[in-house]
C-alpha positions as CSV (number, residue, x, y, z in Angstrom):
1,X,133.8,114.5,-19.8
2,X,130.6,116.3,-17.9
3,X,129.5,112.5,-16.9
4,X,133.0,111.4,-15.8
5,X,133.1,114.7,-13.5
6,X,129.3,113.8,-12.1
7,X,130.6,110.6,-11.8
8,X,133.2,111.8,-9.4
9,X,131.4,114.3,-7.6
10,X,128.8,111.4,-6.5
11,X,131.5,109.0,-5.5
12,X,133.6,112.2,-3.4
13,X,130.2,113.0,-1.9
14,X,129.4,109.4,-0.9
15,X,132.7,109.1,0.7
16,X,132.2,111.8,2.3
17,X,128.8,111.1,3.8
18,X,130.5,107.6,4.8
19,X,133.5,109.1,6.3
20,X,130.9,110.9,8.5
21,X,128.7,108.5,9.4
22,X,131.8,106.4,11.0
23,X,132.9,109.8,12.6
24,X,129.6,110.0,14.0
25,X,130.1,106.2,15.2
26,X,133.5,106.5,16.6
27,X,132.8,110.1,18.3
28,X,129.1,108.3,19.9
29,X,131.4,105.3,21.1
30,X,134.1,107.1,22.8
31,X,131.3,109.5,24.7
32,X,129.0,106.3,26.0
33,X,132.6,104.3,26.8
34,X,133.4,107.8,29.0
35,X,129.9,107.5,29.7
36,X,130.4,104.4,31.0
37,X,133.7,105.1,32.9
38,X,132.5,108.0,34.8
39,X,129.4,105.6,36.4
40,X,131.6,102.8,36.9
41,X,134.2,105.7,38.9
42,X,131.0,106.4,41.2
43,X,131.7,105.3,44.6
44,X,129.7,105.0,47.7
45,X,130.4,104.3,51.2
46,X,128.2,103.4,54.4
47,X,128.5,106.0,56.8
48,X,126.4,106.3,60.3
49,X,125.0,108.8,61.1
50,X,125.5,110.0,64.9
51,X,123.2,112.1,65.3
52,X,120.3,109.1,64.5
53,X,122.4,106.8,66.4
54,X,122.3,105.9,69.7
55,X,123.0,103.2,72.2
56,X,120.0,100.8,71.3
57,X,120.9,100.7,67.8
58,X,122.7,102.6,64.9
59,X,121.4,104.3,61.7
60,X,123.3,104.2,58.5
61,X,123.1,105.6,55.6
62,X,124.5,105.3,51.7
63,X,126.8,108.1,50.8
64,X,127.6,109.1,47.2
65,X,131.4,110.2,47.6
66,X,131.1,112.2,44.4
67,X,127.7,114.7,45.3
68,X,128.9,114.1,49.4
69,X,125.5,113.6,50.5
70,X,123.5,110.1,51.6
71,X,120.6,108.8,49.6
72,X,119.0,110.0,53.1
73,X,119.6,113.4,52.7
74,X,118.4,113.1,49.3
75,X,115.5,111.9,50.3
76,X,114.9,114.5,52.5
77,X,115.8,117.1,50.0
78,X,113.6,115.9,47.4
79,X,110.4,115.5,49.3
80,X,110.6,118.7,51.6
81,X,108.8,121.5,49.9
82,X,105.8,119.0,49.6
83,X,105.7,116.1,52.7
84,X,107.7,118.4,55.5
85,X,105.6,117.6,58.6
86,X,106.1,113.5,57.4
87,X,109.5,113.8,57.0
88,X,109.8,115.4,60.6
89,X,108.0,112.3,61.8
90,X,110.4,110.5,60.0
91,X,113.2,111.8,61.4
92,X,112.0,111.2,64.4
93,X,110.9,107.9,64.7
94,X,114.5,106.8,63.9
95,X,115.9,108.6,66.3
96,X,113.7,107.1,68.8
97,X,114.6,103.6,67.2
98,X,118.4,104.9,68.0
99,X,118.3,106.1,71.5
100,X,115.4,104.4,73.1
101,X,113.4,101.2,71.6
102,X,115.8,99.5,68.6
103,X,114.7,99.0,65.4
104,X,111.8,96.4,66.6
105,X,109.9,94.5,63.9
106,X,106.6,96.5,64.3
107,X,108.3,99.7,63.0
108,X,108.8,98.4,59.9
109,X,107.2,96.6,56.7
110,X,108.7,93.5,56.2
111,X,109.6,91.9,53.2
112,X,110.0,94.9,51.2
113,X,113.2,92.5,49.2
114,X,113.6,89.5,48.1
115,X,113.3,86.4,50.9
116,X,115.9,86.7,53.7
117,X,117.7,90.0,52.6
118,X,116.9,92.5,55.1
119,X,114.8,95.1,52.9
120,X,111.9,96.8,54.1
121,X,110.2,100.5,54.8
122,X,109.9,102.3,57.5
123,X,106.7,101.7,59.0
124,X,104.0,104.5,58.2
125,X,100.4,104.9,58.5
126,X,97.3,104.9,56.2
127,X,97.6,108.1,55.1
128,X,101.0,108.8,54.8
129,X,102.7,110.1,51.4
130,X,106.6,108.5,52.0
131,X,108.1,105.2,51.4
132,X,111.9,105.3,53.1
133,X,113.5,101.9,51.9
134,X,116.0,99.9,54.6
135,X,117.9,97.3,55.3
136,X,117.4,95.8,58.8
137,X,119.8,93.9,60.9
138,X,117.6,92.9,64.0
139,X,117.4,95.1,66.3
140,X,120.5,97.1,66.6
141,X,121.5,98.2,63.2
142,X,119.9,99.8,60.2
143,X,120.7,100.6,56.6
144,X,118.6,103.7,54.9
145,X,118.5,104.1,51.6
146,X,115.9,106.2,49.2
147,X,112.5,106.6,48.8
148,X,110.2,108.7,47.6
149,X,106.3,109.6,47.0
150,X,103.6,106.3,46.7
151,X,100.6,107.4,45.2
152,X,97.1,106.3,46.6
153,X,96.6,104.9,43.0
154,X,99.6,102.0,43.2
155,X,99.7,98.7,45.1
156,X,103.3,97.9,44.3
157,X,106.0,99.6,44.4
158,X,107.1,98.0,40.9
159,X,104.0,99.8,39.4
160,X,106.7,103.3,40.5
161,X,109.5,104.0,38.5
162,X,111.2,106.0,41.4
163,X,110.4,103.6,43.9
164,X,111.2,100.4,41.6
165,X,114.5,102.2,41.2
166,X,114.9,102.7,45.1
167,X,114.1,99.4,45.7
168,X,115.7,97.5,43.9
169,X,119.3,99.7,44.8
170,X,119.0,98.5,48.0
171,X,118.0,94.7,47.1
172,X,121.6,95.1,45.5
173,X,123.0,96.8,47.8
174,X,122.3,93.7,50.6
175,X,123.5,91.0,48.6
176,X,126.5,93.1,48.2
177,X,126.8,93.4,52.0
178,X,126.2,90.0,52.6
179,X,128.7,88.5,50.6
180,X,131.4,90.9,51.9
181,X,130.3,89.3,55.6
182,X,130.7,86.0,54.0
183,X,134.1,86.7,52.6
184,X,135.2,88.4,55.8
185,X,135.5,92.0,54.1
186,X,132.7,92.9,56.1
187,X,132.0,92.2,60.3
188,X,129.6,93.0,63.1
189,X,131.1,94.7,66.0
190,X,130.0,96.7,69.3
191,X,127.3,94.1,69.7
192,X,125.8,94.0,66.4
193,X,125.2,97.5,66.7
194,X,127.9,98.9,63.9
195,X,130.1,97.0,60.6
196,X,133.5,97.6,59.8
197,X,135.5,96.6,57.0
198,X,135.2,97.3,53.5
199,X,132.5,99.8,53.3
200,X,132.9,101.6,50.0
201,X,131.0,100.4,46.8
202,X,131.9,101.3,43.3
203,X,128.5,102.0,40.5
204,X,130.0,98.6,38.9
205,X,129.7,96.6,41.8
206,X,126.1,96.7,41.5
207,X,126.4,94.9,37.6
């Protein structure tokens, strides 16, 4: 009789365990499937930025609908306690590109992407902490995206997680644009200088 209730007691408690582990399974599943839901529901939208913009060419920037600021002011906001004074010369130098000289091919490092797709940096100098990310569309219109710090100690930006991540965003983030001009979602107007059309960008979009 004792063994028959031992017995029992080991197969309640191993049913119970079970009965918890698929608990545990369902409940992990439903919270990476919401998870999943609320980054796929994140949306993002090209803006231009006035202010940066001007009548030789026009500044735009990502905008994450949900937080309502651009990976711009991001930028800005992470890097401002340490790299002020650059990011001031930042600003700057693309509001000159807006209202006086265009985004001219000297002002930027090339080939920041893959082949053909628009990405580079804005332009700095040797001893510079900032790497601002782009996409450039000739002379008269821009595309900012992220950035962030580039230690002395890297050569490529692949050797920095934050800059990889940056990066590679914005290598998405073109060949999204470009097929949308393809398709006709998408189109140049006011002489190159601004795009209309579909302009907003779900998190899944980017799969």
């Amino acid at each position: 009789m004792l063994i028959f209730a031992r017995s029992k007691q080991l197969e309640l408690s191993s049913f119970f365990k079970e009965s918890n582990i698929f608990l545990t399974i369902k409940l992990t599943y439903k919270l990476n499937a919401y998870i999943c839901k609320l980054i796929l529901d994140m949306k993002y939208k090209i803006i231009k930025l006035g202010s940066l913009s001007g009548n030789s060419a026009s500044i735009y920037a990502l905008l994450d609908v949900e937080k309502q600021k651009t990976s711009f002011e991001i930028f800005l906001e992470e890097n401002k306690s340490l790299f002020l004074s650059e990011l001031k010369d930042i600003n700057s130098r693309l509001r000159t590109i807006g209202h006086k000289t265009g985004a001219r091919e000297q002002f930027f490092k090339l080939d920041e992407g893959f082949p053909g797709d628009g990405v580079c940096a804005l332009y700095d100098n040797p001893d510079s902490n900032l790497r601002l990310y782009c996409i450039r569309y000739g002379a008269s219109l821009v595309v900012l995206g992220g950035g962030g710090h580039k230690p002395k100690s890297i050569r490529k930006l692949q050797q920095d997680p934050k800059l990889k991540e940056e990066n590679y965003f914005l290598r998405k983030l073109s060949a999204l644009i470009t097929t949308r001009i393809k398709e006709g979602e998408i189109k140049y107007t006011n002489e190159g200088k601004d795009l209309e059309g579909n302009l907003e960008f779900n998190e899944g979009d980017y799969e």
